[in-house]
N, C-alpha and C positions, 0 to 999 in steps of 0.2 A: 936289803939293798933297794935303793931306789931304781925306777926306770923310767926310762924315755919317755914325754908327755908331749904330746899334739901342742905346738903354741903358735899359734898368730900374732905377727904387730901388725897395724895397719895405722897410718894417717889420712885425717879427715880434716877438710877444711871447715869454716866457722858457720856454714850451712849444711854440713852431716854430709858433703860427699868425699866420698873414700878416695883418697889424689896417691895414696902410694901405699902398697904391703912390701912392708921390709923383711920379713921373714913367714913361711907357711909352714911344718915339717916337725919332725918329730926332732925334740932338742934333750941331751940329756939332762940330767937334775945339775942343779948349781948354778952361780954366777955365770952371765954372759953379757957381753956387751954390741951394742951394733948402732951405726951412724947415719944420720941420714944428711945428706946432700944438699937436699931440698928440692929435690927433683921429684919432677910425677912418676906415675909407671909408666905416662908417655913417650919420657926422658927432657920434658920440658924443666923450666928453671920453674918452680912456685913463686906467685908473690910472696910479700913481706907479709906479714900479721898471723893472727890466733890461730891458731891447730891443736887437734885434740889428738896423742897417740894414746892406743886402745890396744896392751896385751889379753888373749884372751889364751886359755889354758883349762884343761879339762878340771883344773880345780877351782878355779877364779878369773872373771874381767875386771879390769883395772884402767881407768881413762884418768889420763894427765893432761893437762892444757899446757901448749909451747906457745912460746911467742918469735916466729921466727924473722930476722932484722934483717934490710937488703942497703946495702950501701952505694 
């Protein structure tokens, strides 16, 4: 059986600063899903544009580029 694995999300903006962790904590194995807002961990709104979110997990990091739209 699988267990619990340490995972980190965090978003960075287009100059590598970390503006929000969406998740820290021990997650069990499988699908999950989680949203982000677009808010700092300030609670501020982000600009529009390029963000990298970055899961990291005891067996793999993983960065995808968002491009986030403000109307």
């Amino acid at each position: 059986p699988e267990e619990d694995a340490p995972v980190t999300l965090e978003i960075f903006d287009a100059q590598g600063r970390r503006v929000r962790t969406l998740a820290r904590g021990l997650f069990p194995a499988g699908d999950h899903e989680l949203r982000w807002n677009g808010q700092t961990d300030a609670g501020l709104q982000g600009a529009g544009g390029v963000y990298f979110v970055r899961l990291s997990s005891s067996q793999e990091t993983r960065t995808l580029r968002v491009v986030q739209l403000r109307h």
